[in-house]
Residue frames relative to the residue before (quaternion, step in Angstrom):
aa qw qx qy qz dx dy dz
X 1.0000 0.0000 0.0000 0.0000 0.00 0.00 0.00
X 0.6649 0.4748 -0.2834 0.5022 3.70 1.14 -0.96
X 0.5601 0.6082 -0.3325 0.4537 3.57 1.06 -0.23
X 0.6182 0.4880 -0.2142 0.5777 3.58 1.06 -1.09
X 0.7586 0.3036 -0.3043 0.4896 3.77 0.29 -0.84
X 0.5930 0.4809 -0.4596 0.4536 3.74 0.22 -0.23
X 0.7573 0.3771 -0.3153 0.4299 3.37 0.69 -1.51
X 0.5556 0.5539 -0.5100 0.3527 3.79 1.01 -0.28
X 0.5915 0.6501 -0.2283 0.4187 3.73 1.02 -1.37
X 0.6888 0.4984 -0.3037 0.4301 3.70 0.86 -1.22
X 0.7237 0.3877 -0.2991 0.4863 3.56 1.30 -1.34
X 0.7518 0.2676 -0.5130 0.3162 3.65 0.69 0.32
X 0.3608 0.7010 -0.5079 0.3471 3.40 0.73 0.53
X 0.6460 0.5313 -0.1224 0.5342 3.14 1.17 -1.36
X 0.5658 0.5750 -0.2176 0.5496 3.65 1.19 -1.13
X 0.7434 0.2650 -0.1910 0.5836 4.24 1.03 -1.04
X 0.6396 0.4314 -0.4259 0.4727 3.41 0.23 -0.29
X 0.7081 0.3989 -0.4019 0.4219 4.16 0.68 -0.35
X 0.6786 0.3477 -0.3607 0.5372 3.42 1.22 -0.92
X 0.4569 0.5190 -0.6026 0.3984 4.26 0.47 0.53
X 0.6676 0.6174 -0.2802 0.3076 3.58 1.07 -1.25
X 0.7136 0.5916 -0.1096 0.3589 2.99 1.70 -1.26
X 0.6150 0.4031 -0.2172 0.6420 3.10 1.44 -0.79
X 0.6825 0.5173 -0.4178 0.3033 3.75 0.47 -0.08
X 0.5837 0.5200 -0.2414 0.5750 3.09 2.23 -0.42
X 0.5795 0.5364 -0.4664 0.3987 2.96 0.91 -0.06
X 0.5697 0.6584 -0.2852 0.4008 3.15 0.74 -1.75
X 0.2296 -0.6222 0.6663 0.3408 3.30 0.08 -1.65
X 0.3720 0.7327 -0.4499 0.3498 3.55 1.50 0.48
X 0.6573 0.4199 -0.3250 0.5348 3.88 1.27 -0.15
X 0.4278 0.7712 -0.3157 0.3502 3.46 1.84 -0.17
X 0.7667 0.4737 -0.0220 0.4328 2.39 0.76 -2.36
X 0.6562 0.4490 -0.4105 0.4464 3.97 1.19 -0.88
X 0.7421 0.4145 -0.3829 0.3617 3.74 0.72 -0.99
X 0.4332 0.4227 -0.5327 0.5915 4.02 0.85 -0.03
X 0.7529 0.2397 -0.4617 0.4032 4.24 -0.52 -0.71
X 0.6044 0.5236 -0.5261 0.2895 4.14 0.65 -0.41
X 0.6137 0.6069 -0.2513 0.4381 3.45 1.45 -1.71
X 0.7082 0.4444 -0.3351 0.4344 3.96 0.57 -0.94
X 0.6561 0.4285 -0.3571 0.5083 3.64 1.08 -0.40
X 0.5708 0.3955 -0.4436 0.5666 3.62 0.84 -0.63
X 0.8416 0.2881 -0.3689 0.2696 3.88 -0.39 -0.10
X 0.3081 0.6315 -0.4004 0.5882 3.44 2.01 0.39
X 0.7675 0.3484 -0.2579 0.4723 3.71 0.32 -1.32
X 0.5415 0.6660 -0.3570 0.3684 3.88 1.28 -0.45
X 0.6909 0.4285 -0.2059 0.5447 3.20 0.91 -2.02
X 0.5579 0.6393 -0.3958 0.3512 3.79 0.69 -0.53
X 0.5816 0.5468 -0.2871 0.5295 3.72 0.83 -1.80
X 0.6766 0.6743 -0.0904 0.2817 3.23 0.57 -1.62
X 0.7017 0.5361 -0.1711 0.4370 3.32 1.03 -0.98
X 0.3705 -0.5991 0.4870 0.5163 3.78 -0.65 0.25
X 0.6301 -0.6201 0.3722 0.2830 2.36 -2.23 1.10
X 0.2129 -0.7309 0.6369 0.1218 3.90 -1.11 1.19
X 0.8244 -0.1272 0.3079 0.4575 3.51 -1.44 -0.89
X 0.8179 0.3209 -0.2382 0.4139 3.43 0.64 -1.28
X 0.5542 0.5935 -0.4435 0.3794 3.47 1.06 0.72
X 0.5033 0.5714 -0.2422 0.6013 3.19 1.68 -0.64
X 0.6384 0.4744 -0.4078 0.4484 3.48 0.44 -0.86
X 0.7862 0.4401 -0.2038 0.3830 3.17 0.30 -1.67
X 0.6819 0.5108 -0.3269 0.4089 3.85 1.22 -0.40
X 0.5333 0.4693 -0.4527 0.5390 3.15 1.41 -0.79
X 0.7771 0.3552 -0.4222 0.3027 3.98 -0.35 -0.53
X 0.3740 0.5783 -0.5329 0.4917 3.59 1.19 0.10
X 0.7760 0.3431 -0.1099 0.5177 3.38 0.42 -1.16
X 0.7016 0.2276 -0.5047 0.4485 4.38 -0.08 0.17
X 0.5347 0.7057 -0.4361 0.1608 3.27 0.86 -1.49
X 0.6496 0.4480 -0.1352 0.5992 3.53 0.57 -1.57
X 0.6490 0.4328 -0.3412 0.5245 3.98 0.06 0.05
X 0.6496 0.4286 -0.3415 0.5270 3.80 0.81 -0.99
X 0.7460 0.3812 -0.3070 0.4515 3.62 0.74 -1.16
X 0.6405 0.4937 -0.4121 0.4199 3.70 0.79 -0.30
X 0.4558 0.6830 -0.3637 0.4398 3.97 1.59 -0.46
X 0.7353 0.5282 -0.1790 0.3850 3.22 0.99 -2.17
X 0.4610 0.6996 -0.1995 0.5083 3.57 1.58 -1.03
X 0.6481 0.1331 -0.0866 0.7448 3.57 -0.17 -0.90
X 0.7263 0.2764 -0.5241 0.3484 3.78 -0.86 0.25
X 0.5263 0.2837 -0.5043 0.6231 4.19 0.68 0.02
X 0.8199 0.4951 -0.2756 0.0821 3.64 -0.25 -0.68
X 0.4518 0.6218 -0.2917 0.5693 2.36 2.16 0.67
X 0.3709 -0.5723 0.5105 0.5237 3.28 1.19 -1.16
């Protein structure tokens, strides 16, 4: 009986996930996400890329206090 329900469940997973694929090609709805994934991945490229300005500093210094402020707060309740 557990053999039948799984195998019923697996073929409609498989059954929604092809007819999501299908209509998203159709649409142009799988179009439209991989041109908005690709324009952010080559925004975030040309960015790395760029000499290094303000917003690299910015963004390095909070790599670097952020974790230090929360490790401060930490040991400062855990003391009392």
């Amino acid at each position: 009986m557990f053999k039948s329900a799984r195998a019923i469940i697996a073929l409609g997973l498989i059954g929604g996930v092809s007819l999501a694929v299908i209509v998203g090609w159709v649409t142009g709805f799988s179009a439209s996400i991989a041109s908005t994934v690709a324009g952010l991945w080559n925004n975030f490229m040309g960015w790395i890329n760029s000499p290094l300005g303000w917003e690299h500093l910015f963004a390095g210094a909070g790599v670097l206090i952020v974790p230090v402020i929360v490790l401060v707060l930490i040991f400062a309740i855990a003391d009392g």
